[in-house]
C-alpha positions as CSV (number, residue, x, y, z in Angstrom):
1,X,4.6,-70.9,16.5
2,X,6.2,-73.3,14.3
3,X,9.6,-73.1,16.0
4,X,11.0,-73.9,19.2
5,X,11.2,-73.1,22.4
6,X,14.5,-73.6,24.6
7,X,15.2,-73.3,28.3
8,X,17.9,-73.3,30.8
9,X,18.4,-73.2,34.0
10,X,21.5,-73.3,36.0
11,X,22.6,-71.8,39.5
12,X,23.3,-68.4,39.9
13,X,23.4,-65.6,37.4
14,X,26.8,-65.5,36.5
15,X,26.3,-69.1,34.5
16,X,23.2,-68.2,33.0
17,X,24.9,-65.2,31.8
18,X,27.4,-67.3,30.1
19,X,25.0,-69.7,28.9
20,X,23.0,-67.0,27.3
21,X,26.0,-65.5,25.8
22,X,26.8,-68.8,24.0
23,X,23.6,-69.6,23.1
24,X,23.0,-66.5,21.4
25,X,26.3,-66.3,19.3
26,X,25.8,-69.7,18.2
27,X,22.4,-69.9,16.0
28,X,20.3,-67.0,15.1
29,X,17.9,-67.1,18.3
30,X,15.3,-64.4,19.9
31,X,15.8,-64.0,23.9
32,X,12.4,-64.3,25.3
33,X,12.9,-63.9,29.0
34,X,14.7,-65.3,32.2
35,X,12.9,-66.2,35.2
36,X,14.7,-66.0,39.3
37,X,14.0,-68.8,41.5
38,X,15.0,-68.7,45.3
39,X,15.1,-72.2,46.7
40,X,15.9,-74.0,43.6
41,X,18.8,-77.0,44.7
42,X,19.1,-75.1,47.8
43,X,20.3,-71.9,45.8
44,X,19.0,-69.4,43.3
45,X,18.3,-70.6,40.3
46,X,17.7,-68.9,36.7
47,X,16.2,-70.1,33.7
48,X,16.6,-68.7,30.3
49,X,14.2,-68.7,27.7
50,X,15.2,-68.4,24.3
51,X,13.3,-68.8,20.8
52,X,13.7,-69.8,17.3
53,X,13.9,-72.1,14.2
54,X,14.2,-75.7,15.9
55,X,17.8,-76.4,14.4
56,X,19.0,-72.7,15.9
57,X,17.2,-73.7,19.1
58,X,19.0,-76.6,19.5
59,X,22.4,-75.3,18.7
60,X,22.6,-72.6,21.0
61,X,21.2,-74.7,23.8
62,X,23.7,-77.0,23.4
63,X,26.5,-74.6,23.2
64,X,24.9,-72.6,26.2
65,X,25.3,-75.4,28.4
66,X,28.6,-76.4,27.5
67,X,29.7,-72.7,28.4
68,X,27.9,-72.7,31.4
69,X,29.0,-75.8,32.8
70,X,32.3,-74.6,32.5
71,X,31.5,-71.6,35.2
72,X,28.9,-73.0,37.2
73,X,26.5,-75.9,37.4
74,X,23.5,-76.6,35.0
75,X,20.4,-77.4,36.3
76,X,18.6,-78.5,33.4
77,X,17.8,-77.8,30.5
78,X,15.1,-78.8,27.4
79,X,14.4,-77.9,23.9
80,X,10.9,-77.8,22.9
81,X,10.3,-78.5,19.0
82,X,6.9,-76.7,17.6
83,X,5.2,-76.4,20.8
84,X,1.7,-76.5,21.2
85,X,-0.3,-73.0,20.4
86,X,-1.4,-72.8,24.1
87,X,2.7,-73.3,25.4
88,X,2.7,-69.7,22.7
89,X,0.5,-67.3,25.5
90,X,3.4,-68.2,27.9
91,X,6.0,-67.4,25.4
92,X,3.9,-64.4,24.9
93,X,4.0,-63.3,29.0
94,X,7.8,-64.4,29.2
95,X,8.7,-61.9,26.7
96,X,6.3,-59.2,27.7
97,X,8.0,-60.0,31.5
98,X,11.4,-58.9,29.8
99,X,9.9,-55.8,28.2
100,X,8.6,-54.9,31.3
101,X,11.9,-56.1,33.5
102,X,13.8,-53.4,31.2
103,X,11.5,-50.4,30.9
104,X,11.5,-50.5,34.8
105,X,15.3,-50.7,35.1
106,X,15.9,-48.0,33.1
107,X,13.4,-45.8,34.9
108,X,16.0,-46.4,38.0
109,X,18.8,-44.6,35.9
C-alpha cells in the first residue's frame, strides 16, 4: 500500500460524523469504510476508516478527534503507517463494505 491507514472510533454516530467531517477537510484522504458496533463501552460504537499518504493520515486523524471530542466521546483511535500487504485485503473488504452499504441504500429510495 505504501500509505496509511487511520481509524476512529467514538460513541454514537453523530461524533463519528463530525470526526469524519474534519478528518476529511483537513488532509487529502480516501474514506474507506465505517463499521457499527453494539455493545462497545456499554453503547454503540463506530469506527471510521480512512486512507492515504501517512502525513495526510495523520492530520485528519488528529483534527477528527479534536472535532469529535467536542460533540461526543472518542473511543480510540490509531494511525497505521505503511501497513503490512496482508492489513491491504481488509482495507480491500472495508471499502467494498461501503460500496455495497450505498448501492443498497439507494435501492431503498
Amino acid at each position: 500500500m505504501g500509505a496509511a491507514l487511520g481509524l476512529i472510533e467514538t460513541v454514537g454516530l453523530g461524533a463519528a460524523i463530525t470526526a469524519l467531517d474534519a478528518a476529511s477537510k483537513a488532509a487529502d484522504i480516501t474514506i474507506i469504510g465505517y463499521e457499527r458496533i453494539i455493545g462497545a463501552g456499554k453503547s454503540v460504537s463506530v469506527t471510521v476508516q480512512i486512507a492515504g499518504e501517512v502525513a495526510a493520515v495523520q492530520a485528519a486523524i488528529d483534527s477528527g478527534v479534536m472535532a469529535a471530542e467536542r460533540v461526543g466521546k472518542v473511543l480510540s483511535y490509531r494511525v497505521i503507517p505503511r501497513p503490512h500487504d496482508e492489513v491491504d485485503k481488509f482495507i480491500h473488504q472495508f471499502s467494498k463494505n461501503l460500496k455495497n452499504n450505498n448501492n443498497d441504500d439507494k435501492k431503498e429510495e
